[in-house]
N, C-alpha and C positions, 0 to 999 in steps of 0.2 A: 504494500500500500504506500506510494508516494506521494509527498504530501506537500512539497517545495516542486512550484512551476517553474522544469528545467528552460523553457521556453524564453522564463524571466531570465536566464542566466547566461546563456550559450556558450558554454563555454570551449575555449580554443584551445588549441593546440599547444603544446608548450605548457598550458594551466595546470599548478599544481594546487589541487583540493582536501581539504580536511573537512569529514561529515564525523562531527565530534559527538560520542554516544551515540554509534552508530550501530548499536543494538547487534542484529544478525545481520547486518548488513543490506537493508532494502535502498538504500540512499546511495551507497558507495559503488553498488552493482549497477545502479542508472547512471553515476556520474561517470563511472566506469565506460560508460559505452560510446562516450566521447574520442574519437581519437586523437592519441599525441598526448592526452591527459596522463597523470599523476594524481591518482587517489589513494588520501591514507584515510583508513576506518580508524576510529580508536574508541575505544569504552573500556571504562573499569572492570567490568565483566570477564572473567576471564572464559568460561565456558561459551558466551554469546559470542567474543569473538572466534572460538573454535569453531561456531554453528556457520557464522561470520563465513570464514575461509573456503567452508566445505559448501556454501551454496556461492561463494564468488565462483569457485573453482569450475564450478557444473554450472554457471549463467555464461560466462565465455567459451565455452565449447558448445553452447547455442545458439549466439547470438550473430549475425552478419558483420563481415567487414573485419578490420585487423582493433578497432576500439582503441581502448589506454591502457595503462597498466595502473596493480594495484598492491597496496598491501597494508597491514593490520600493527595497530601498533597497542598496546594496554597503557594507559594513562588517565589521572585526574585529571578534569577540566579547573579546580581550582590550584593547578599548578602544574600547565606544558611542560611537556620536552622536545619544545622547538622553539627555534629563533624567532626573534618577534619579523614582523614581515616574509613569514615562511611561503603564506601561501595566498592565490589568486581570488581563490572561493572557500569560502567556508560555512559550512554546513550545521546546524544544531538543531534536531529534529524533535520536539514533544523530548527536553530532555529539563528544560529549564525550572518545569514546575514542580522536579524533584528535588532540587539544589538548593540545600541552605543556604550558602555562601553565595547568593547569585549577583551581586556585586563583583566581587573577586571571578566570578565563573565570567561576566558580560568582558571585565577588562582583559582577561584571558585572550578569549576570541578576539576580541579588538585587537592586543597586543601580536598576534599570530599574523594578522591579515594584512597583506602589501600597502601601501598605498595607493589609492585607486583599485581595490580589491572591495567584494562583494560579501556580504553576510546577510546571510538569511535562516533565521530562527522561526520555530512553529510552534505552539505553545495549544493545550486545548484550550477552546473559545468560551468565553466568559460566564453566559447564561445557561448554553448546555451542560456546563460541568457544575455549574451552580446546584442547578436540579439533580444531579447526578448526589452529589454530597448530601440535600435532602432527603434524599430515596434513600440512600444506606451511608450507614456510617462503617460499614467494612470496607466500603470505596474509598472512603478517605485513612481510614484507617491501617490499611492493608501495610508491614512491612517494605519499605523501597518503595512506596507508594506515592501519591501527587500531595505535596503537604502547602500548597499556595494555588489560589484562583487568578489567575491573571484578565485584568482588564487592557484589553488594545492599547488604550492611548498608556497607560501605565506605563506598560515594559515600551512601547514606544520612546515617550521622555527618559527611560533607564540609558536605554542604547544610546540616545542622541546624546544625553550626558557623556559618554565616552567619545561624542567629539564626532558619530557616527552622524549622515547625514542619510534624512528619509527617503527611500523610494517607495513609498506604498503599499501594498496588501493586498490578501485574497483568504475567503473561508472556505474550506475543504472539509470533505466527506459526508454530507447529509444523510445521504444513506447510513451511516454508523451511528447515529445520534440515538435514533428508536433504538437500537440493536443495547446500546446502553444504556440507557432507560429501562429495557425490559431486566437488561440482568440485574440491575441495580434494583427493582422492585420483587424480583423471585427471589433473589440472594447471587454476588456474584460468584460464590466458588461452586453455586451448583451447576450440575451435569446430567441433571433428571429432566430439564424445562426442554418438552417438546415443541412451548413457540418458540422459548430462544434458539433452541436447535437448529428449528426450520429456519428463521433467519438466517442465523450464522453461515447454513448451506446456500441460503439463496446468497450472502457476503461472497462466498467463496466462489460460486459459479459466477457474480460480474465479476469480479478477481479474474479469473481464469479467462473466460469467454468475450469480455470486454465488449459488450452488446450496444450499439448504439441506442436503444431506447431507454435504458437503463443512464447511461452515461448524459443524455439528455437532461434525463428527471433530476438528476442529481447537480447538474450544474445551474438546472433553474432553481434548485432549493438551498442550494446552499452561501447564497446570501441570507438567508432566512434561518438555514436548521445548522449550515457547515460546523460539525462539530471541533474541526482544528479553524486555528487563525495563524498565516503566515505571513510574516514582515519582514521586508528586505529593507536593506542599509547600503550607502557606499562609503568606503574610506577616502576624507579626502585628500587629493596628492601630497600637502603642506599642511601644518596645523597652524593656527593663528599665528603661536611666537615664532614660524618659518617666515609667514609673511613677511611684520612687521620687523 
């Protein structure tokens, strides 16, 4: 499920990328297919990056074209292990609304990214995950869990504080929003719920089969339900006291 519009990004040749908690790696396999690219995955996780590798490995023996190249690194996001200005794009997917530190975690990525380099973070959207936390308090509560609600303009003014200038937004995945909702009102760790079920199945077939009427419904709704919210940034070339 990709949740950052590669489209907004384009990334070229030459571009090296950091999709920072990048989970099993659904972000880094798209940026991945860039060619000429340079993409590193990284997350604390040490198992998810194993998952990581093993479906990078099996997404380039399927895919067309010669692409970019990639590889996994384990790391906090409240303390790189990379040069500040390392990379062209960088990536931070629904990672933000776990991270105590997210001061120290936003200067991170800023400090990582080139000048005149691109950041875009996705965070879940305000009022869906709002209701989500009413319906159950195991959603909020769950271990490694979402421990902050983020409001758009919030984390907006965060990032620009670090000197980041705006470029805009888009909500994603309307279709997911019921599908959580429904877990969140059955209990999310059950595996008994034959509506969640059924959903989850019909998730996975527009997943797989990517059906144009389905892809429709969901772009018209998701100014309305899109349960993620994503906001791009650019770094600019000079900071004021270069100016001046």
């Amino acid at each position: 499920m990709i949740t950052v519009d590669f489209k907004r990004l384009s990334p070229k040749p030459g571009d090296k990328i950091l999709d920072m908690g990048c989970g099993e790696g659904r972000h880094t396999a798209r940026a991945s297919e860039f060619t000429g690219t340079l993409c590193v995955g990284s997350d604390m996780c040490h198992d998810d990056l194993v998952t990581a590798g093993k479906k990078l490995t099996f997404h380039h023996q399927l895919i067309p074209g010669p692409g970019g190249k990639w590889t996994l690194a384990r790391s906090d996001i409240g303390k790189l292990p990379f040069k500040s200005g390392s990379f062209d794009l960088v990536l931070c997917s629904e990672v933000m609304e776990h991270i105590r530190e997210e001061k120290t975690a936003l200067q991170e990525l800023v400090r990582v990214l080139k000048p005149g380099g691109t950041l875009a973070i996705t965070v879940p959207r305000y009022w869906p995950e709002k209701l989500c936390w009413a319906l159950s308090r195991e959603y909020c509560n769950s271990p490694g869990g979402h421990i902050r609600i983020y409001h758009g303009t919030r984390l907006m003014e965060q990032v620009r504080h670090q000197g980041m200038i705006s470029m805009g937004g888009h909500h994603a995945h309307a279709l997911h929003t019921l599908y959580w909702w429904l877990k969140c009102l059955v209990g999310i760790h059950r595996t008994d719920s034959a509506l969640v079920n059924a959903y989850h199945g019909l998730l996975v077939w527009d997943l797989m089969k990517k059906p144009a009427i389905t892809g429709l419904v969901e772009r018209l709704l998701n100014p309305i339900l899109g349960k993620s919210m994503a906001l791009y940034f650019k770094k600019p070339l000079r900071t004021t006291d270069e100016i001046t």
